[in-house]
Backbone bond lengths (Angstrom), bond angles and torsions (degrees), N, CA, C in turn:
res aa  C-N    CA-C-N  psi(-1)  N-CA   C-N-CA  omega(-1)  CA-C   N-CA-C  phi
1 X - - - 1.453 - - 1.526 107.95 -
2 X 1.616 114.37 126.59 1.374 119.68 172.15 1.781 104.20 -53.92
3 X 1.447 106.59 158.09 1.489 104.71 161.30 2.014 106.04 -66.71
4 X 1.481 116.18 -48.63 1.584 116.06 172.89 1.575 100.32 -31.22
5 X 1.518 125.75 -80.06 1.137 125.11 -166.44 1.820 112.83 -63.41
6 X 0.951 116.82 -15.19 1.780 117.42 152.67 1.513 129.26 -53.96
7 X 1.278 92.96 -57.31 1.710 114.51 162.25 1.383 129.24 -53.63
8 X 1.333 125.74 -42.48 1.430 149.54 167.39 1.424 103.09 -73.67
9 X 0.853 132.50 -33.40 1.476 136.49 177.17 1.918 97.70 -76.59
10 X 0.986 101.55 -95.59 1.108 106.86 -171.03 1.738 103.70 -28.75
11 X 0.951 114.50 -70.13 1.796 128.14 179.87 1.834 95.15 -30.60
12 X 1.235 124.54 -74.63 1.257 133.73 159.10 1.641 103.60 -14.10
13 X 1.298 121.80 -65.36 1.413 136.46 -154.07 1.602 104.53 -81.95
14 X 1.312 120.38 -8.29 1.268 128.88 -158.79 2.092 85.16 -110.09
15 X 0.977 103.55 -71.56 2.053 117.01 -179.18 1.464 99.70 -30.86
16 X 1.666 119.00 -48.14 1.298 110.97 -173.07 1.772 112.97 -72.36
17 X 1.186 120.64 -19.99 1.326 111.33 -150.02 1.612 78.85 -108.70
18 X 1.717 122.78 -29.57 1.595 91.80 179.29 1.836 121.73 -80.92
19 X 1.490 92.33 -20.01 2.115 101.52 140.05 1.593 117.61 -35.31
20 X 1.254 125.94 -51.28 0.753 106.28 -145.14 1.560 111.24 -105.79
21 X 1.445 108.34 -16.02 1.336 136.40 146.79 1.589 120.42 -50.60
22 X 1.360 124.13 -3.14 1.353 133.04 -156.92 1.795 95.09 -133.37
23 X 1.180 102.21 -43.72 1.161 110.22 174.70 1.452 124.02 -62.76
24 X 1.390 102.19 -37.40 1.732 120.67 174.66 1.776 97.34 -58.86
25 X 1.575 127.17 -71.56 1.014 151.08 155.79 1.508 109.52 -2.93
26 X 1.315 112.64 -70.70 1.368 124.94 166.28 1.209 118.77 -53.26
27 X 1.046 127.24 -60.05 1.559 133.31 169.77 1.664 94.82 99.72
28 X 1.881 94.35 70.66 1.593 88.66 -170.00 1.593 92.04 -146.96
29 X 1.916 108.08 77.39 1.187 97.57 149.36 1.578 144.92 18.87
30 X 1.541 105.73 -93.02 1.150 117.76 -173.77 1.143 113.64 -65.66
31 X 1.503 122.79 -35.20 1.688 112.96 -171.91 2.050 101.40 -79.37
32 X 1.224 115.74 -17.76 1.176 124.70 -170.18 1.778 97.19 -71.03
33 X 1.181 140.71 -53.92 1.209 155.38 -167.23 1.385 103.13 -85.53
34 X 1.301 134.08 -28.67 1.647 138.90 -172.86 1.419 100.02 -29.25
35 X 1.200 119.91 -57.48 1.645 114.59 -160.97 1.455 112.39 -89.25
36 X 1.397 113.29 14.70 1.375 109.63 179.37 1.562 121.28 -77.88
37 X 1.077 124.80 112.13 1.496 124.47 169.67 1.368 114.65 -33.13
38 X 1.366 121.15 136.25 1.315 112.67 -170.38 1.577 118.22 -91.23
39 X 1.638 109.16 18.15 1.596 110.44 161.82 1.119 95.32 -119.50
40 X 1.181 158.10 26.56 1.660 177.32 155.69 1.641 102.65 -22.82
41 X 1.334 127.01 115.88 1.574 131.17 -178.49 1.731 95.43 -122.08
42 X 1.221 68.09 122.01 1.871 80.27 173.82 1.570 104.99 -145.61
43 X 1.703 110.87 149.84 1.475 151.35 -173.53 1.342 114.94 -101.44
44 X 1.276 92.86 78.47 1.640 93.18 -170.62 1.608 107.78 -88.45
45 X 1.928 106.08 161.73 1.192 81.74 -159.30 2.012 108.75 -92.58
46 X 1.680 116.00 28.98 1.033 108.18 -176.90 2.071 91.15 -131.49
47 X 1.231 112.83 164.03 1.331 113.87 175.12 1.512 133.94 -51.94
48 X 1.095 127.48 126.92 1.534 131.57 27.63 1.394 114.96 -86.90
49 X 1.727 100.33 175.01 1.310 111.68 -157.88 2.010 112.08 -63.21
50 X 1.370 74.92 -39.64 2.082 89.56 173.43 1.673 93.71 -149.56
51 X 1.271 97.32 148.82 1.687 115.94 163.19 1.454 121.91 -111.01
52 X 1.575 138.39 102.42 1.103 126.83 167.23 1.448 132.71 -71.17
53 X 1.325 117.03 146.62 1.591 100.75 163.98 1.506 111.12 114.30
54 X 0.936 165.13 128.00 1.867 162.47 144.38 1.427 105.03 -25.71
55 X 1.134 133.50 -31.21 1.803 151.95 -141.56 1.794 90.92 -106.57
56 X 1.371 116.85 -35.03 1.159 120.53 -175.49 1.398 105.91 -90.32
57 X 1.414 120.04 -65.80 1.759 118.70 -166.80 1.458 93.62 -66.29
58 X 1.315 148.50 -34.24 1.446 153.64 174.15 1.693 98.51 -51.91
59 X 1.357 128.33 -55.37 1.616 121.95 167.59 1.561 114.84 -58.93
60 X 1.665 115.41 -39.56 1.568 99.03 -162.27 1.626 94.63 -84.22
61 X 1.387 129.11 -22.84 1.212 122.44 169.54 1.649 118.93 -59.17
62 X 1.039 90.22 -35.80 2.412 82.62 174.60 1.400 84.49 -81.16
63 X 1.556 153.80 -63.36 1.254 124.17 -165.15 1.297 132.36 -45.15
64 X 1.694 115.90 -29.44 1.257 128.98 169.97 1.562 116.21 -60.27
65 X 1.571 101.41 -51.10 1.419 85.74 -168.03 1.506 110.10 -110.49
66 X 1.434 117.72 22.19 1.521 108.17 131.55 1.308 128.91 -86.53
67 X 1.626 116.98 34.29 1.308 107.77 168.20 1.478 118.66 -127.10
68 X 1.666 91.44 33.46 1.500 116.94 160.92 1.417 134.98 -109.01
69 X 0.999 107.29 139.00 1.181 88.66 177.85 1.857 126.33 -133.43
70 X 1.406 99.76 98.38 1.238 111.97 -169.54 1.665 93.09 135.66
71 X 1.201 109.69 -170.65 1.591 135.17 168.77 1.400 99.80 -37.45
72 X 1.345 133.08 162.06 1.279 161.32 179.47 1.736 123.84 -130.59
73 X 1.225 109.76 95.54 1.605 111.61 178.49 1.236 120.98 -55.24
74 X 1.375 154.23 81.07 1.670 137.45 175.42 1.472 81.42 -108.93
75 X 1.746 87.82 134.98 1.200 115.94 132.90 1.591 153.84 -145.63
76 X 1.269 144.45 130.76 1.313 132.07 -150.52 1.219 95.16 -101.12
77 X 1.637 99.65 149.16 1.895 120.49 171.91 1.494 98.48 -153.23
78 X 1.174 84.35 171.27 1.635 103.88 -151.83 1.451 131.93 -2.54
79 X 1.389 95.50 91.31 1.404 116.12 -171.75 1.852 98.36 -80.30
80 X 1.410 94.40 137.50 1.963 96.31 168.01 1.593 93.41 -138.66
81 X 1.368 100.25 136.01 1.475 130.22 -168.94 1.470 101.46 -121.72
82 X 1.830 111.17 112.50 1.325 117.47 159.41 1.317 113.45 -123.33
83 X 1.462 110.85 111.81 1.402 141.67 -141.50 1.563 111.23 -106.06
84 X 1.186 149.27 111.27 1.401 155.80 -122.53 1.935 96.64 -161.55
85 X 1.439 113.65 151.97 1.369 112.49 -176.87 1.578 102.32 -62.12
86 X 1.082 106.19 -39.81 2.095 113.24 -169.84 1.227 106.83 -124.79
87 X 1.283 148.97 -2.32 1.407 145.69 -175.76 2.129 102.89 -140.19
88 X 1.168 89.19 152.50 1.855 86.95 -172.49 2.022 94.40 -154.17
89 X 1.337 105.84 133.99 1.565 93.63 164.89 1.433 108.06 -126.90
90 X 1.374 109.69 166.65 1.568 92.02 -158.09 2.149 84.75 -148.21
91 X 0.946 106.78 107.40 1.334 107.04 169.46 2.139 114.34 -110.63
92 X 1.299 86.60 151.51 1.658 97.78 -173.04 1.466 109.82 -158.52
93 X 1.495 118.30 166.39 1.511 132.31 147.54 1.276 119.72 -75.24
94 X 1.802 129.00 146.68 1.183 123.77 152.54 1.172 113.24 -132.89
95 X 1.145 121.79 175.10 1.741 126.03 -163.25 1.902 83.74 -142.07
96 X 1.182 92.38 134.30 2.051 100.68 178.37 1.884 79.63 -139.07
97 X 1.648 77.09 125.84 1.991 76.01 157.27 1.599 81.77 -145.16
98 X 1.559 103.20 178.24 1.404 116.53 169.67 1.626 85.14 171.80
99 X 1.852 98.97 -175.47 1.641 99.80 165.90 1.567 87.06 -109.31
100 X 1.308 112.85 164.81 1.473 126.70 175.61 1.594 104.49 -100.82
101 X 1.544 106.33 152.71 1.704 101.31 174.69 1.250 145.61 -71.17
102 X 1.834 101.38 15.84 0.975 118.10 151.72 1.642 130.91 -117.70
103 X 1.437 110.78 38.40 1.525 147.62 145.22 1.647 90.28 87.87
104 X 1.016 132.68 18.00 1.482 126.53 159.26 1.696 119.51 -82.12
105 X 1.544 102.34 133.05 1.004 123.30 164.79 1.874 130.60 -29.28
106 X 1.028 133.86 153.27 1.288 116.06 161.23 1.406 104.96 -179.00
107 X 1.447 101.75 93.06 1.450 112.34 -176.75 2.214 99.56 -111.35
108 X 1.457 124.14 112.55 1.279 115.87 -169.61 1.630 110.08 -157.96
109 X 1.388 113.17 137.55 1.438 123.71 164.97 1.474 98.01 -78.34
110 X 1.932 95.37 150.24 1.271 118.80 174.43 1.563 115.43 -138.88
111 X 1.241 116.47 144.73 1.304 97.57 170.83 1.430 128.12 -96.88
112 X 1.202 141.49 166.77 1.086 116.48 -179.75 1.815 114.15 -162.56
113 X 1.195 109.00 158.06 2.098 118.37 -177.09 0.750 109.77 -156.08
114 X 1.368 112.38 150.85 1.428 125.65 -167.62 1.334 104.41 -159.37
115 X 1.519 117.67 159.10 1.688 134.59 -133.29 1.396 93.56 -143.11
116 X 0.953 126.59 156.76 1.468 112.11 -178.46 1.800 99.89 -177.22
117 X 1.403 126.72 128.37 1.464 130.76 155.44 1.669 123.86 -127.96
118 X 1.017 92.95 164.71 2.028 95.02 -157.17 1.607 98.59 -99.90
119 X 1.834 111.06 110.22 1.334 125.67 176.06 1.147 108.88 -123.16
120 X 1.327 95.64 125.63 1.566 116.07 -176.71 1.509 114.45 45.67
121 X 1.646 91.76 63.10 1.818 104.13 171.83 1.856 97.59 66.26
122 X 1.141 123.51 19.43 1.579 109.33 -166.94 1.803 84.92 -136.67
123 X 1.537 93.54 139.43 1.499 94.56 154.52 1.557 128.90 -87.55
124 X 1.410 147.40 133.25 1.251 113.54 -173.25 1.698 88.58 -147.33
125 X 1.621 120.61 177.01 1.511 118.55 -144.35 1.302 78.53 -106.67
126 X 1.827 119.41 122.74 1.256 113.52 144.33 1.652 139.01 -91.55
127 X 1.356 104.14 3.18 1.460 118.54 -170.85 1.604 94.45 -151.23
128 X 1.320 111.15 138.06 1.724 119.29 173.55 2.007 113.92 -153.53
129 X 1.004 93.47 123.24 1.691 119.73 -160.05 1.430 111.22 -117.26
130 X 1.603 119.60 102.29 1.561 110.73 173.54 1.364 91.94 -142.60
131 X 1.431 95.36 134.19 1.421 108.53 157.98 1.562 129.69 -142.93
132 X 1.321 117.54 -166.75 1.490 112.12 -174.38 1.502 100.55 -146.55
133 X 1.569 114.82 117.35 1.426 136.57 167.01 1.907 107.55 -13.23
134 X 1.204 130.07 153.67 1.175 131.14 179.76 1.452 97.06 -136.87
135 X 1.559 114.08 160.67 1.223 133.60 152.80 1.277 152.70 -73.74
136 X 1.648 116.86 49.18 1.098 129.87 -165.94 1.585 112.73 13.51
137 X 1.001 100.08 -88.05 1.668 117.70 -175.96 1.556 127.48 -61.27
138 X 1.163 104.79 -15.06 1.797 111.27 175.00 1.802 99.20 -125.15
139 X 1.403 106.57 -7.73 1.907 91.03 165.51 2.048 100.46 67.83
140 X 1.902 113.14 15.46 1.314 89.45 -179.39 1.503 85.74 -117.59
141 X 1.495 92.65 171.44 2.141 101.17 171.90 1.268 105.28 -64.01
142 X 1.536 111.34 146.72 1.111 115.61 175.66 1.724 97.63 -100.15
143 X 1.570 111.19 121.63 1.644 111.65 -164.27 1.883 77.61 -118.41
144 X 0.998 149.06 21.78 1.577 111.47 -168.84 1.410 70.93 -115.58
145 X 1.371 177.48 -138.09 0.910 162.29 69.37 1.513 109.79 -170.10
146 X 1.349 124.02 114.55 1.446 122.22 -170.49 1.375 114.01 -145.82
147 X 1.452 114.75 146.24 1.591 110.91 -159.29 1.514 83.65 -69.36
């Protein structure tokens, strides 16, 4: 791999995720899921155990963010990008707060990775991984937790 085609990749890899950060923002489903491969397995970090399919993370994503109410906080930090001619993984932190529409709070780090190969000139997510730290000893999430 040229360093040019490193750069373009990554740069590429950077447009989608601040999409997708905008999309959260928006509270727009569909543009949030756009790049999902449509056999796409992702680990989300609330139940079920895995979701297959674009048709699936495209449903648990409107369930998520109709359970806001108002604006939606995402934000990404320290993103690390390992960048490949056809495959790219891209792991980071996010912080989601908002109030929910049933007037609870929800200010929280997440972790998160993502898988990604280039079809038909397009990058799109074939693997997606979020979770949230636990408490050894009490078995609960650890939500107060911030880089």
């Amino acid at each position: 791999m040229t360093p040019a085609t490193r750069g373009t990749n990554e740069d590429q890899l950077r447009a989608l995720l601040d999409e997708r950060v905008q999309a959260v923002h928006d509270r727009d489903a569909r543009e949030l899921t756009s790049a999902c491969a449509p056999d796409i397995v992702s680990f989300d970090a609330l139940p079920l155990l895995r979701r297959l399919g674009a048709a699936a993370v495209r449903a648990r994503a409107e369930d998520w963010l109709g359970l806001d109410d108002g604006p939606v906080g995402y934000e990404m930090r320290d993103l690390r990008i390992i960048a490949g001619e056809d495959t790219v993984f891209a792991s980071f932190l996010n912080r989601v707060s908002g109030t929910m529409t049933n007037g609870a709070a929800v200010d929280m780090w997440l972790r998160s990775t993502l898988c990604l190969r280039q079809s038909d000139g397009a990058w799109v997510i074939v693997h997606e991984h979020t979770s949230v730290p636990f408490d050894a000893e009490s078995g609960q999430a650890a939500l107060d937790l911030a880089p």
